[in-house]
C-alpha positions in Angstrom: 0.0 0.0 0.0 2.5 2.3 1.0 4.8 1.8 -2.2 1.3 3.3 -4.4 1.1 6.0 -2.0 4.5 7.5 -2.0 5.0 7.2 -5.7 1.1 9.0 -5.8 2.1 12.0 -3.5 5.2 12.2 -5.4 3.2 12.8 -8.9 0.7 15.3 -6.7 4.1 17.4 -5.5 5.2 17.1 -9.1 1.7 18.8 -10.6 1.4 21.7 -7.9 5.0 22.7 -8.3 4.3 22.5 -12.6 1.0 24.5 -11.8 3.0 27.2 -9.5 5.3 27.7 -11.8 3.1 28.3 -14.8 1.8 31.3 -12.7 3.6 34.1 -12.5 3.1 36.7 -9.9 0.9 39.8 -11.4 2.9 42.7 -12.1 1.9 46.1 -10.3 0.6 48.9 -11.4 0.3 52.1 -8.9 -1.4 54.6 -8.9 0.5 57.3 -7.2 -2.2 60.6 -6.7 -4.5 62.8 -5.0 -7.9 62.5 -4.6 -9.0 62.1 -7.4 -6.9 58.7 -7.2 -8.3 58.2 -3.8 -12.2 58.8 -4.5 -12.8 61.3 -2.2 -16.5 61.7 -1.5 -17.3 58.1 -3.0 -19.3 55.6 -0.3 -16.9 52.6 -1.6 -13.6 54.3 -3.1 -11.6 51.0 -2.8 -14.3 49.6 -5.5 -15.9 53.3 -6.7 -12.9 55.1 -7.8 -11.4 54.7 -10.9 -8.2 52.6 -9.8 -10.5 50.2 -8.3 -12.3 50.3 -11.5 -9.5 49.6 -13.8 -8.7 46.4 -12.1 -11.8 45.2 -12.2 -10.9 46.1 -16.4 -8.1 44.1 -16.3 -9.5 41.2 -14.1 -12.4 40.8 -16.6 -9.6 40.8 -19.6 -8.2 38.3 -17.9 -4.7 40.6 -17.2 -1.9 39.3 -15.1 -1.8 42.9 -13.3 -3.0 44.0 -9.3 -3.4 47.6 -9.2 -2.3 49.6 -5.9 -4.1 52.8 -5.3 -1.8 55.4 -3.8 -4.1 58.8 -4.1 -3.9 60.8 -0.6 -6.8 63.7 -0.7 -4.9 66.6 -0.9 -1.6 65.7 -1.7 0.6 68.7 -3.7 3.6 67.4 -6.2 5.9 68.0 -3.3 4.2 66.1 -0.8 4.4 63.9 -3.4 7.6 64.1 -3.9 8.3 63.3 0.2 6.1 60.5 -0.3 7.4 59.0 -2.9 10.7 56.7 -1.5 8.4 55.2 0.9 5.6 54.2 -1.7 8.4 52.4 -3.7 9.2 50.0 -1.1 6.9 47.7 -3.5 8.2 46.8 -6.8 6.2 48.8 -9.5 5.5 47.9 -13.4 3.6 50.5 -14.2 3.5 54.0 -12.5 0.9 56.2 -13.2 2.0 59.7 -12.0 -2.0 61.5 -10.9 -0.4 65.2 -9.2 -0.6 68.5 -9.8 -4.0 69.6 -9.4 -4.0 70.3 -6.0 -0.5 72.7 -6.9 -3.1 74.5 -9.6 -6.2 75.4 -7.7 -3.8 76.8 -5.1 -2.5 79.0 -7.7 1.3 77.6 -7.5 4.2 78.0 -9.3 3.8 75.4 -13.1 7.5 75.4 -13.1 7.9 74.1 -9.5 4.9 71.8 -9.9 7.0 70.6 -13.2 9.8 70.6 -11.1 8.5 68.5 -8.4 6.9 65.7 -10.7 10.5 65.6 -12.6 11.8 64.3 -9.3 9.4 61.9 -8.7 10.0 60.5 -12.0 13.8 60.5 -11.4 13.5 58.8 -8.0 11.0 55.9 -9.9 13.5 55.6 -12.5 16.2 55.2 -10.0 14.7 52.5 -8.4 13.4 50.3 -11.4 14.3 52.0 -15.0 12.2 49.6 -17.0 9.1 51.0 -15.0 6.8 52.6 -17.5 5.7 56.1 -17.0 2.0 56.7 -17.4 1.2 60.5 -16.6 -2.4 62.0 -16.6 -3.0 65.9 -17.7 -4.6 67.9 -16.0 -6.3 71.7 -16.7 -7.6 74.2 -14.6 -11.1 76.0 -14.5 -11.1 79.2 -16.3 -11.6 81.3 -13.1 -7.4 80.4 -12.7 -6.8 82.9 -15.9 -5.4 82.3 -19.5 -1.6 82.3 -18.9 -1.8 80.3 -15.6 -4.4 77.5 -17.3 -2.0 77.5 -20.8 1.6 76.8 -18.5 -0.3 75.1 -16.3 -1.7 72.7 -19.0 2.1 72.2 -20.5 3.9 70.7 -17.9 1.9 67.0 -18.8 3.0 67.1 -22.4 6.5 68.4 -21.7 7.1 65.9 -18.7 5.5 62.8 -21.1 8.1 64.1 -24.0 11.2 64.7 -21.6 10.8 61.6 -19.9 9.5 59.1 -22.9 6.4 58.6 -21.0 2.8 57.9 -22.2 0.9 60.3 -21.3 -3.1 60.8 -20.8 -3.9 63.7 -22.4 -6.5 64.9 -20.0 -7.5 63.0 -16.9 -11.0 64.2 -16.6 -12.1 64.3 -20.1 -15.8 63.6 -20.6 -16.5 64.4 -16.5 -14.7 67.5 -15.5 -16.6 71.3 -15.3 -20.0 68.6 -16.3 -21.9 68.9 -13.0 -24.0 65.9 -13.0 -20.4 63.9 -13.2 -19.2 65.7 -10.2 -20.2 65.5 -6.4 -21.4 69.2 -4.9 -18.2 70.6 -4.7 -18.0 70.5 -8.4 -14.1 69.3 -8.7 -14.5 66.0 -7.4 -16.0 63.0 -9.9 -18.9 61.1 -8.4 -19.4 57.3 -8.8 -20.6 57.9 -12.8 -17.5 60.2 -13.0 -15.2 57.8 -12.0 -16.3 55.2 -14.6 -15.7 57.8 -17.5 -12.3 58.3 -16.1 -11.9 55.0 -16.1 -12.7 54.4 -19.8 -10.4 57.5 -20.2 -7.7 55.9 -18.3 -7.9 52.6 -20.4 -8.2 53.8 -23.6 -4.4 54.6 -22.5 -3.2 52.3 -20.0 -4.8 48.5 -22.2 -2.1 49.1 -25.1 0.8 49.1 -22.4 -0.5 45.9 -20.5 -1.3 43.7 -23.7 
């Protein structure tokens, strides 16, 4: 009896180790933001906001890819940037870079904002070069002036060319400055504004995955 056992077990081991090793750990992709990233206002932002969202995307397309929402509410490009070496502790794939809107409703400087986002790219880099770079535009209402909301508007393009990122034009296309997307506060998406930035966000971010 116990020379069919052992010889059974054996097999068993032999099939689970196959089975492990035909199954890769996911790869990560972080979401590194504010909170728009975090889903400020939503009742369930771990499944409601549009992080949570894209994983369910890539879970239904059948994706080898866990998504980690970073987005702090309120969170500037340099408390970003004083984040960051902790958030990269983990391992990260794909980093998509969600700052600077915070920097523009407060009226700050585009060039420091720039300059801030360029270090956390450089510090991402440092740590993992073959990371892609995924960064999402931004724009600011039109109460924020014409020369502020055009430099403003450049940093995403120029940081996406300088760095050989891929860059989403505009994060909030579709939802933002459209009130019935937007809670009461008008800036932040509500639970139908998140799934339109989701779609925005994927249109972008499947191409890079597949």
């Amino acid at each position: 009896m116990m020379k069919v056992i052992f010889p059974l077990l054996f097999s068993i081991a032999l099939g689970l180790s196959a089975l492990t090793a035909a199954e890769p750990a996911p790869k990560t992709i972080l979401f590194f933001g504010d909170s728009l990233s975090a889903g400020y206002g939503l009742d369930d932002p771990a499944t409601e906001a549009f992080p949570g969202l894209i994983q369910k995307k890539i879970t239904d397309a059948g994706l080898n890819y866990r998504v980690i929402n970073s987005g702090l509410s309120g969170e500037t490009t340099a408390g970003g940037l004083r984040r960051i070496d902790w958030i990269l502790r983990t391992p990260v794939d794909i980093f998509v870079l969600e700052l600077g809107g915070n920097d523009g409703l407060r009226g700050l400087s585009p060039a420091v904002a720039q300059k801030n986002l360029q270090g956390i790219i450089d510090k991402v880099r440092a740590k993992n070069p073959s990371t892609q770079i995924v960064i999402a535009g931004m724009t600011m209402p039109t109460s924020m002036g014409e020369a502020y909301i055009r430099d403003f508007a450049a940093i995403f393009p120029a940081l996406a060319k300088t760095n050989n990122a891929t860059l989403i034009p505009f994060l909030l296309e579709g939802v933002g400055g459209v009130p019935e997307m937007n809670l009461a506060d008008g800036f932040h998406p509500n639970a139908p504004g998140h799934k339109i930035v989701a779609d925005v966000v994927w249109r972008t971010l499947a191409p890079l995955l597949r």
